[in-house]
Backbone bond lengths (Angstrom), bond angles and torsions (degrees), N, CA, C in turn:
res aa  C-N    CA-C-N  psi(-1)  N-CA   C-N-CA  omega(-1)  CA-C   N-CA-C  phi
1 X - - - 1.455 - - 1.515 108.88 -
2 X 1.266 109.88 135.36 1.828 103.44 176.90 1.431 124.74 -89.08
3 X 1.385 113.86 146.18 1.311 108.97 179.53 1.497 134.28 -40.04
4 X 1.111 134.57 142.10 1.035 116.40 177.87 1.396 100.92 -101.29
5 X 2.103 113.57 -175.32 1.388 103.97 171.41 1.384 101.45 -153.43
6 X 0.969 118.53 138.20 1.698 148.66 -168.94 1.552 113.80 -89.31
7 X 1.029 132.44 96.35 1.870 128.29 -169.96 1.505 100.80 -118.08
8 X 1.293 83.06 116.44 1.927 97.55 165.43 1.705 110.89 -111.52
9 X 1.142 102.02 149.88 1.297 117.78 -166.85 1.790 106.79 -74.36
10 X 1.127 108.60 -57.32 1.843 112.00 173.98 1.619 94.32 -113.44
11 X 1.404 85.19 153.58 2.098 115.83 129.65 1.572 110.45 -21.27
12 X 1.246 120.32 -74.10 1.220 140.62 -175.40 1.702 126.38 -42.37
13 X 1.358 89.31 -52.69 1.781 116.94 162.35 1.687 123.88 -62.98
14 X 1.337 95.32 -50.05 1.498 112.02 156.87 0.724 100.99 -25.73
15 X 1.794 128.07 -101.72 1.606 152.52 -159.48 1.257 105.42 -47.00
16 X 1.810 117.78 -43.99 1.353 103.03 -179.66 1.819 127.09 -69.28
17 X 1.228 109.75 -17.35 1.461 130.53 -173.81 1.456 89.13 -82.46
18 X 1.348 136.56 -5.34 1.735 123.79 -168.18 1.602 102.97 52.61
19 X 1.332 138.13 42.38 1.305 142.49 -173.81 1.418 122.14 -104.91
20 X 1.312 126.66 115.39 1.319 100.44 -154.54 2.037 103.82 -106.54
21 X 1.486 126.54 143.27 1.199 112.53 -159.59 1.336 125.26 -80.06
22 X 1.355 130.55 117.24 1.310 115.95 -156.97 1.554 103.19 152.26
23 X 1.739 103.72 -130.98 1.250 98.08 172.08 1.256 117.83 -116.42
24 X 1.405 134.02 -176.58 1.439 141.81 169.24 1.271 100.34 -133.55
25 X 1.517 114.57 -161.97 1.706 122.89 178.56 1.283 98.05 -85.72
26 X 1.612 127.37 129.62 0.979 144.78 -166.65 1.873 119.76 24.31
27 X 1.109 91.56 63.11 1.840 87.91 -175.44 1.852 83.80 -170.01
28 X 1.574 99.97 166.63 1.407 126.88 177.60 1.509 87.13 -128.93
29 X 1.361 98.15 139.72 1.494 112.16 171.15 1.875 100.09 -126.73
30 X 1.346 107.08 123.45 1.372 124.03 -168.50 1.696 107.97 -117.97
31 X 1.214 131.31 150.05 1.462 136.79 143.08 2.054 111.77 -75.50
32 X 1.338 93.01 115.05 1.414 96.19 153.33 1.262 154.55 -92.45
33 X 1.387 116.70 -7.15 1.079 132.79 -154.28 1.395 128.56 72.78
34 X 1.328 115.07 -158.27 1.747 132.05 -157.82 1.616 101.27 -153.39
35 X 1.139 100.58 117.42 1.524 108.25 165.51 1.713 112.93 106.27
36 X 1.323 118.62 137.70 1.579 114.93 -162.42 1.306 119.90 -58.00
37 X 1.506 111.20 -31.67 1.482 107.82 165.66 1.710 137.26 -80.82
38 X 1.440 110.23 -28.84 1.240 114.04 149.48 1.351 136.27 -31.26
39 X 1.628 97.22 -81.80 1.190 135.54 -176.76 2.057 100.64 -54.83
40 X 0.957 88.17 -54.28 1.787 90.15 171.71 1.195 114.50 -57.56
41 X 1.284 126.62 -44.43 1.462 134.12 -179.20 1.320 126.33 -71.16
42 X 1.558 104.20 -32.24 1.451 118.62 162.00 1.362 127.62 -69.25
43 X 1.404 93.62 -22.48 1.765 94.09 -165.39 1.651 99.98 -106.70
44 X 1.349 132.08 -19.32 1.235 117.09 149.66 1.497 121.62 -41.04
45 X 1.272 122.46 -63.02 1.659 146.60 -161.25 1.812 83.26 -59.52
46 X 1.219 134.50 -67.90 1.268 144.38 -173.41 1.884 93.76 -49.52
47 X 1.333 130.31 -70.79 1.597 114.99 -164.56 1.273 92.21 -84.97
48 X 1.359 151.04 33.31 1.311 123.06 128.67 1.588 120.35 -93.51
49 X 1.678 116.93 -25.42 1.171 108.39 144.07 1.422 159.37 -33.72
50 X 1.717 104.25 -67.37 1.097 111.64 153.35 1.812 129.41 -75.58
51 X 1.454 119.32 -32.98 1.112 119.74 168.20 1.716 110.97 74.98
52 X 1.875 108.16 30.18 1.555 118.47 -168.22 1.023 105.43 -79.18
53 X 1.904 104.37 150.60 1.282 122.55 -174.68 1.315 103.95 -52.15
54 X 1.443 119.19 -58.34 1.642 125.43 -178.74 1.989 108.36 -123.53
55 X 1.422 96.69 178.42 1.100 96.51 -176.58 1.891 103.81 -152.95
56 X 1.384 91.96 128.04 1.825 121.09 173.26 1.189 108.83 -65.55
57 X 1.341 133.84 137.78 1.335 129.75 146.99 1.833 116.14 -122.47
58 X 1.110 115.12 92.67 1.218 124.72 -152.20 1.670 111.33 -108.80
59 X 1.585 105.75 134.11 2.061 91.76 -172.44 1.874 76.06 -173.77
60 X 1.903 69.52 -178.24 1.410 81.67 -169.96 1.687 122.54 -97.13
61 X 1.394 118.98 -21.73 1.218 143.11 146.69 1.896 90.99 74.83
62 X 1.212 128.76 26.60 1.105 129.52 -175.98 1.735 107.72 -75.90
63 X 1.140 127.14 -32.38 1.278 107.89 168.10 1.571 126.66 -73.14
64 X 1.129 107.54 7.23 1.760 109.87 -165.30 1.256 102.01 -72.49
65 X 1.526 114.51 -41.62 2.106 108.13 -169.21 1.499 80.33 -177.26
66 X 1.094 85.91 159.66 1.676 103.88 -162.96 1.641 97.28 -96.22
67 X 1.366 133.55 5.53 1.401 129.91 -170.98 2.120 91.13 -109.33
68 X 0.869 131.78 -5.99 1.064 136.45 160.73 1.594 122.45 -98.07
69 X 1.776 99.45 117.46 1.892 105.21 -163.29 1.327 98.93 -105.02
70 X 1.306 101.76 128.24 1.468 114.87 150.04 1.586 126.90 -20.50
71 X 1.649 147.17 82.63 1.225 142.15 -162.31 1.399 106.45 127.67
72 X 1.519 120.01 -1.53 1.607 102.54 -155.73 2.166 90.90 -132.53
73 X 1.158 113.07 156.57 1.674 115.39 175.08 1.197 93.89 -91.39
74 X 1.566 83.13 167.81 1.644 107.46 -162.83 1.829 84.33 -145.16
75 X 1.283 103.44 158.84 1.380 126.70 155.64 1.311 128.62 -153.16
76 X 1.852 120.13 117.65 1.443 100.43 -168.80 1.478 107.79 -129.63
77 X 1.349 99.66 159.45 1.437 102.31 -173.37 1.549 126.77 -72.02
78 X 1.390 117.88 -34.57 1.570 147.98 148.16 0.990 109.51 -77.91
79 X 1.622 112.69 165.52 1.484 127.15 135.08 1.732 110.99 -141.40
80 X 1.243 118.30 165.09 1.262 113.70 -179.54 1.436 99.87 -148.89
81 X 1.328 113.05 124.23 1.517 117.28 175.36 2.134 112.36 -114.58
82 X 1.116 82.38 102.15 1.824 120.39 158.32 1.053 146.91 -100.30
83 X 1.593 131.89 89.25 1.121 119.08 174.50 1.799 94.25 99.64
84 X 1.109 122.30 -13.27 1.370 108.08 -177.80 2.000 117.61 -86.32
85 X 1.414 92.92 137.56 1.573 101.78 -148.76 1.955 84.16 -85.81
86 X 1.810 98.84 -169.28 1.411 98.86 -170.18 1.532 96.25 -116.32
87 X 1.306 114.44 167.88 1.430 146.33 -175.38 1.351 114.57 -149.89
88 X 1.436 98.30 115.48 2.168 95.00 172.03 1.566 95.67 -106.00
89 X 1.310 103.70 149.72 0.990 120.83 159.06 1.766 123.38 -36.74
90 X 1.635 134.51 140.64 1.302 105.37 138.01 1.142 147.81 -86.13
């Protein structure tokens, strides 16, 4: 079975998910960054690395609307990125 891989957006998100960076049971858990070009750029470099069966994108999305809680999935049909600033990885 192939690895899978788990992408969080910050440091911050990490800690809040109790996620630790590295590995888990069959999965890589990575930081991706913030922002479409980052985060895109990072996460290429990451699936040619790992080369995972599937791939997580996991965060906390708590500033988006206040009717979405921290702990719970989401699935959306769109997305639209505005105004969102950048983050590199460390």
């Amino acid at each position: 079975m192939s690895e899978q891989l788990i992408l969080v957006p910050t440091h911050f998100e990490l800690q809040q998910l109790s996620l630790d960076h590295g590995r888990m049971a069959n999965a890589a858990v990575e930081v991706c960054g913030v922002g479409a070009v980052v985060a895109g750029v990072r996460t290429a470099r990451l699936l040619t690395q790992h080369q995972p069966g599937g791939v997580l994108l996991l965060g906390i999305a708590g500033a988006i609307d206040p009717a979405l809680q921290v702990g719970s999935a989401y699935e959306f049909d769109s997305v639209a990125c505005y105004g969102v600033g950048v983050s590199i990885p460390k």
